[in-house]
N, CA, C and O atoms as a MOPAC input file, in Angstrom:
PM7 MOZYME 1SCF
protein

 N     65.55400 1   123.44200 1   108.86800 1
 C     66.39900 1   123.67900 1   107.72000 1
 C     67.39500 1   122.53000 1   107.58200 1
 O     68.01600 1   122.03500 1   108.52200 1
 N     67.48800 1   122.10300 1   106.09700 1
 C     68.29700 1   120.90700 1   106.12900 1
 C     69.90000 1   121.40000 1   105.76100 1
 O     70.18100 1   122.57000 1   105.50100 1
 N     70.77200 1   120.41600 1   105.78600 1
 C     71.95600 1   120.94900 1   105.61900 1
 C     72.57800 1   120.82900 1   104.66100 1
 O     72.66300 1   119.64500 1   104.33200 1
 N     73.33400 1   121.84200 1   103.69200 1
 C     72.77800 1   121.73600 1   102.63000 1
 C     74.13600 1   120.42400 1   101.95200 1
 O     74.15500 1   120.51400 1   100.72400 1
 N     74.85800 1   119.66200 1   102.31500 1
 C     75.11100 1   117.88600 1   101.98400 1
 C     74.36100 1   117.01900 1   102.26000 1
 O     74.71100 1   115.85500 1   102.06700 1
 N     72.92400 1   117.35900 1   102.87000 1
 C     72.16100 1   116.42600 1   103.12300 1
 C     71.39400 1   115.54300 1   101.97300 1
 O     70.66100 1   114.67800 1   102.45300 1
 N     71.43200 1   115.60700 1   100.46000 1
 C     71.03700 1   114.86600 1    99.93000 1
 C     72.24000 1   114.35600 1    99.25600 1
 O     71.70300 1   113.53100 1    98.51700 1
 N     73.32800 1   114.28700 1    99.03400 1
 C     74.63500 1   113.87700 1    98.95000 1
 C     74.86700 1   112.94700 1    99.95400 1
 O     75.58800 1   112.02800 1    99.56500 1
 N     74.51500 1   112.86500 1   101.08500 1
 C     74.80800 1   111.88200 1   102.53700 1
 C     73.83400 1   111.36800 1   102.41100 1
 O     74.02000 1   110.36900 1   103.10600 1
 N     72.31400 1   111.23500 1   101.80500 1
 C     71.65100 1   110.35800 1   101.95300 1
 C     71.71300 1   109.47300 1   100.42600 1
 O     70.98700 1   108.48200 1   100.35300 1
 N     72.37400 1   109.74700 1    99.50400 1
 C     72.93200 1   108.86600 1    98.28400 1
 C     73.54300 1   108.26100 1    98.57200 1
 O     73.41300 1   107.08200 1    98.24400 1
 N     74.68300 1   108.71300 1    99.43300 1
 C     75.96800 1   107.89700 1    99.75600 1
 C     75.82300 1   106.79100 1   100.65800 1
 O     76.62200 1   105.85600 1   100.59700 1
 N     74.61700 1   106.80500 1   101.72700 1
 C     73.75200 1   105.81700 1   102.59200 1
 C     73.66700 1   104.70400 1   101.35700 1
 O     74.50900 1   103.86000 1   101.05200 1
 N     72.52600 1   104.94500 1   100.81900 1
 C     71.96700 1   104.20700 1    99.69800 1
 C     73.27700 1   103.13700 1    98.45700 1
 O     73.07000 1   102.20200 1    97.68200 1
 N     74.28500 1   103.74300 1    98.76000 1
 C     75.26800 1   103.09900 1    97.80000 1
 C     75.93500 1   101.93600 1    98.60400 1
 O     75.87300 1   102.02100 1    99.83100 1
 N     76.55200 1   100.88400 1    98.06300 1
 C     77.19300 1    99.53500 1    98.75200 1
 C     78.52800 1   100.71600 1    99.25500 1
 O     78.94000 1   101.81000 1    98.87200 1
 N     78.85700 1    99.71900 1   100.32900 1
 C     79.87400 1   100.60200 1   101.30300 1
 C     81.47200 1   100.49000 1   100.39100 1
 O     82.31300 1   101.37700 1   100.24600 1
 N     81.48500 1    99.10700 1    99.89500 1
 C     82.51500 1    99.34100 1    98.77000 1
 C     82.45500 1    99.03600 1    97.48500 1
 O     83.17300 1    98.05800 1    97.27700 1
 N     81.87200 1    99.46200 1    96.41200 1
 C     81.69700 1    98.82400 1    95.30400 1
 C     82.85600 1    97.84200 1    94.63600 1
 O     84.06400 1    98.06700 1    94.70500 1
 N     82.32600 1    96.86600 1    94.06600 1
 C     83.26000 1    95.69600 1    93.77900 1
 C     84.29200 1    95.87000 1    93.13500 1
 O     85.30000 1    95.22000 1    93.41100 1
 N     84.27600 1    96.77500 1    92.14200 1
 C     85.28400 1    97.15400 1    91.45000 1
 C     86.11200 1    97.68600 1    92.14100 1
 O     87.28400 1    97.49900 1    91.81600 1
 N     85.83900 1    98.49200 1    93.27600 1
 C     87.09300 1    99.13300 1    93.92600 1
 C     87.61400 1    97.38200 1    94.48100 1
 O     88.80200 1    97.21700 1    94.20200 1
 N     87.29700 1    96.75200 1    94.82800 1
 C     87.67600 1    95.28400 1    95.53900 1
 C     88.80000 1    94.81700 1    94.26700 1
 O     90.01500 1    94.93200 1    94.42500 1
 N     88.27100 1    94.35700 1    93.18500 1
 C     88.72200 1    94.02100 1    92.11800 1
 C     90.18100 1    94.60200 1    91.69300 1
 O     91.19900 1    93.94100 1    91.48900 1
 N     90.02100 1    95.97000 1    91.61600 1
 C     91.02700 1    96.96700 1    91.51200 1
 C     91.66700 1    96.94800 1    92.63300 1
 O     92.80400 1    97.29900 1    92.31500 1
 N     91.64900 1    96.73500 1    93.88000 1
 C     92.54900 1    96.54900 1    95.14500 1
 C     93.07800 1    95.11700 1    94.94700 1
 O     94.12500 1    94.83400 1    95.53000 1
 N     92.45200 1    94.14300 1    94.16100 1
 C     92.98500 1    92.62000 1    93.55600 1
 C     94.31200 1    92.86200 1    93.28500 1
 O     95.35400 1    92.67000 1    93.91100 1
 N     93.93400 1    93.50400 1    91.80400 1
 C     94.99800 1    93.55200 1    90.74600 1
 C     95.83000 1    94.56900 1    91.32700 1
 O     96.95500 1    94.19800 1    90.99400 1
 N     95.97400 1    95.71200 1    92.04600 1
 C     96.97300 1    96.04000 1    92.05400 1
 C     98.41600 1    95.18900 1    93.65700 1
 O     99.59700 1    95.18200 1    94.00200 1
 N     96.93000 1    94.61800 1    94.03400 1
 C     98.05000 1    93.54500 1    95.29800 1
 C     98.57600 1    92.35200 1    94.40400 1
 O     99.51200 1    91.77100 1    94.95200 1
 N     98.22700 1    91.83700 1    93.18800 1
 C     98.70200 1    91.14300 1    92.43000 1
 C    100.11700 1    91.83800 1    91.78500 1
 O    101.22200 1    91.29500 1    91.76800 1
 N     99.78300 1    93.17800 1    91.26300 1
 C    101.13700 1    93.81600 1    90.26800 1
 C    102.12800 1    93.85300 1    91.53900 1
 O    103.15500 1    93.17700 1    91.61300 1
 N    101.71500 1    94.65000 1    92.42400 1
 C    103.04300 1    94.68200 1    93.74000 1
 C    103.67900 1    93.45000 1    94.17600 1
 O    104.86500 1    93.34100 1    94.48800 1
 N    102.70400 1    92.42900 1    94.17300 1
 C    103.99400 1    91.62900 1    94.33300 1
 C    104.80000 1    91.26300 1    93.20800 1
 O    105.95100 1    90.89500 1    93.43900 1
 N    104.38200 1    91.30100 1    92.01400 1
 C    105.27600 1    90.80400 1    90.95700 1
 C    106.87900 1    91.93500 1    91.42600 1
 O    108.06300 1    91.61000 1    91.33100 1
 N    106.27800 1    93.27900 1    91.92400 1
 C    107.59500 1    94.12700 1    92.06200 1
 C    108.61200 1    94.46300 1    90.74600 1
 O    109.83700 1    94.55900 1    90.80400 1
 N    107.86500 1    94.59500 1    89.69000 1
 C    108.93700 1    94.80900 1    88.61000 1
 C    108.95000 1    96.11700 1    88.43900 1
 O    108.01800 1    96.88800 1    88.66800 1
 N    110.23500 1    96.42800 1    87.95000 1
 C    111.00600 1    97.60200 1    87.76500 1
 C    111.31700 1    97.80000 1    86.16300 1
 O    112.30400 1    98.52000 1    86.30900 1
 N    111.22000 1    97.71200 1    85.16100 1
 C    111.73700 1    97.79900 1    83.82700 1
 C    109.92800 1    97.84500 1    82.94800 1
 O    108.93900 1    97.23300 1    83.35000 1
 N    109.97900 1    98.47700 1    82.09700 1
 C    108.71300 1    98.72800 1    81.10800 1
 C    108.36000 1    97.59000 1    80.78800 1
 O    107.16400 1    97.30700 1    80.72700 1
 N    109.29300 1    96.73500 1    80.52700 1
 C    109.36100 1    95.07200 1    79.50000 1
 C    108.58000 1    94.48000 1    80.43600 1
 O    107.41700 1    94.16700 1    80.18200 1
 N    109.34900 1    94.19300 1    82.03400 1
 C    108.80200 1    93.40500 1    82.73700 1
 C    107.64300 1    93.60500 1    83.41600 1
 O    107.24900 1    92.59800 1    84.00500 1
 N    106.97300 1    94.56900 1    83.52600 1
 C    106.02600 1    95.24700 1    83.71300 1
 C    105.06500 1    94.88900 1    82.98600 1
 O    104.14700 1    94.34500 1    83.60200 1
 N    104.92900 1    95.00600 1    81.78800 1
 C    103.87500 1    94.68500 1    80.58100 1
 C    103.81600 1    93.42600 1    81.20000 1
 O    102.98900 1    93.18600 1    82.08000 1
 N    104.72700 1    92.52000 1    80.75600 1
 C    104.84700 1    91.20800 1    81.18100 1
 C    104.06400 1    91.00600 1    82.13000 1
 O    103.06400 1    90.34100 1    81.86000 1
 N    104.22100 1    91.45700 1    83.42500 1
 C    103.60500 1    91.08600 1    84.68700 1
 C    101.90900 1    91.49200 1    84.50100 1
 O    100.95300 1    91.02400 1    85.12000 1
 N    101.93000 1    92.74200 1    83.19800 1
 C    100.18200 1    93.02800 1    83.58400 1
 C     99.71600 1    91.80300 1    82.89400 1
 O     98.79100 1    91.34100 1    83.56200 1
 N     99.98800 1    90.96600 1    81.69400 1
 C     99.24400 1    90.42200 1    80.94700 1
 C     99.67600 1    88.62500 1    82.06200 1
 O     98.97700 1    87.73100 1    81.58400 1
 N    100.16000 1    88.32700 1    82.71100 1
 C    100.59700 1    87.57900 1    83.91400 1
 C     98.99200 1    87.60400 1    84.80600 1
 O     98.12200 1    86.76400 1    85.03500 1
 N     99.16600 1    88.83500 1    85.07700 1
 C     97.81700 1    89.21300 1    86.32600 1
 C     96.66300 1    89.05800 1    85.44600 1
 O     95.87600 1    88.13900 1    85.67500 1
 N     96.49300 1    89.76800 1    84.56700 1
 C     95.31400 1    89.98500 1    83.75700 1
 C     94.83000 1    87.93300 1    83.32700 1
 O     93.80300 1    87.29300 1    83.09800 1
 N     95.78400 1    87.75600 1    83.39700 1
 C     95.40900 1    86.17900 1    83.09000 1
 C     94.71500 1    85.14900 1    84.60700 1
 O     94.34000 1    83.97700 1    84.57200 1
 N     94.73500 1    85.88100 1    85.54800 1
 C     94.42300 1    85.18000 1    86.83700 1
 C     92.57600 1    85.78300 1    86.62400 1
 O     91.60100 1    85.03700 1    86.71900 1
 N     92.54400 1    86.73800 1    86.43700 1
 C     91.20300 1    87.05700 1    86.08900 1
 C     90.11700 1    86.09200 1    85.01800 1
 O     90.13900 1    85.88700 1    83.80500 1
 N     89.48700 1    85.78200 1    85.77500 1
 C     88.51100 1    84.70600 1    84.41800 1
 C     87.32800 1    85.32100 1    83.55400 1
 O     86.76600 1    86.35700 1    83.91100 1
 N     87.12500 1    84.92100 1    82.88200 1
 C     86.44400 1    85.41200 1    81.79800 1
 C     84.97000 1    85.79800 1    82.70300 1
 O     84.50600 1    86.92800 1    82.85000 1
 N     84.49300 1    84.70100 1    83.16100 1
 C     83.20700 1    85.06600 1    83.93800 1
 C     83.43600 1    86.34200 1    85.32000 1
 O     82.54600 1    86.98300 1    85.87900 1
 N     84.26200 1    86.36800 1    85.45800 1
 C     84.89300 1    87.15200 1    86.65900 1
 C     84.73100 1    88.68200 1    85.95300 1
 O     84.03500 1    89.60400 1    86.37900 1
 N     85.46400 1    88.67200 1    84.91400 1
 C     85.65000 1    89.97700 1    84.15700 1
 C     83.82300 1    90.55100 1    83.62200 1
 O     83.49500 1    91.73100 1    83.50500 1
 N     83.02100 1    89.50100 1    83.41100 1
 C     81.86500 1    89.85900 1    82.40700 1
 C     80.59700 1    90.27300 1    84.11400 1
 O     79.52200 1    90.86700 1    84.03600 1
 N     81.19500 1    89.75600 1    85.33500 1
 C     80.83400 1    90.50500 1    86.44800 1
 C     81.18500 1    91.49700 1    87.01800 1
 O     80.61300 1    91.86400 1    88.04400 1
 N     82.16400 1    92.13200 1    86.50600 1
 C     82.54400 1    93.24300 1    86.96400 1
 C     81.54500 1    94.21900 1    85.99500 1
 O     80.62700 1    95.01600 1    86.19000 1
 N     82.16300 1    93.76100 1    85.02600 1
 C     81.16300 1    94.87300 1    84.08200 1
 C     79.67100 1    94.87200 1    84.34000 1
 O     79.08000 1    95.94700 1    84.43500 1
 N     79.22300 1    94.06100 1    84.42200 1
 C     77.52800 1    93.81500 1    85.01800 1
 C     77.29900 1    94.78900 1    86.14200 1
 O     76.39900 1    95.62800 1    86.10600 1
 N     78.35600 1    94.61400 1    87.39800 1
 C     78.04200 1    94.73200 1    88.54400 1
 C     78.02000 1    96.54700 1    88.19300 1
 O     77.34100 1    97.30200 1    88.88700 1
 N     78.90600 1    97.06700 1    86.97200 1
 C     79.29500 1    98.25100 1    86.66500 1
 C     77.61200 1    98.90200 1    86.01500 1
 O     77.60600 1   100.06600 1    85.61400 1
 N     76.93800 1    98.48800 1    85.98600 1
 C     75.64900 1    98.48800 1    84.76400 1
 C     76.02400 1    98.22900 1    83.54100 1
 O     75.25000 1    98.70600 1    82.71200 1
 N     77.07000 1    97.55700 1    83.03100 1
 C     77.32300 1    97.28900 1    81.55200 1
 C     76.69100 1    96.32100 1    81.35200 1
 O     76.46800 1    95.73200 1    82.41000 1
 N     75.99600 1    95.52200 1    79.93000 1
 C     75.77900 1    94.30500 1    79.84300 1
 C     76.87900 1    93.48000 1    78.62600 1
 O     77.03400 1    93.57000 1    77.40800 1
 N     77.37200 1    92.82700 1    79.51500 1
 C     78.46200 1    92.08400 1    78.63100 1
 C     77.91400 1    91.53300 1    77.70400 1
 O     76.72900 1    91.29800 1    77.94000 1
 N     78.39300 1    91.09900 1    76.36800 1
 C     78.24400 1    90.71400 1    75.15700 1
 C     78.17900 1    89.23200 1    74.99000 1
 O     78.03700 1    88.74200 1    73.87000 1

């Protein structure tokens, strides 16, 4: 008798141990923390700051790596 998470644990085998996007998303948010801003203004500021370290080819691999096909 199998148990019954056993085909849930054998998907989760089968999947990359961290998908990139979680990598990506652990990027940007070690990018926003250090900016360390405190105010709404400077904040925005700092996302479109970070969002600019990201390159265009960088961004159109994430989405790929996501199954999207970039445009």
């Amino acid at each position: 008798r199998q148990h019954p998470n056993y085909g849930a644990m054998r998907r989760r085998e089968q999947e990359p141990s961290t998908p990139s996007i979680e990598n990506d998303f652990a990027k940007l948010k070690a990018l926003m923390r250090a900016k360390a801003e405190r105010t709404i203004t400077a904040l925005w500021d700092a996302v479109g700051a970070v969002v600019d370290l990201f390159t265009p080819a960088e961004c159109a691999n994430y989405f790929k790596a996501a199954g999207y096909e970039p445009d």
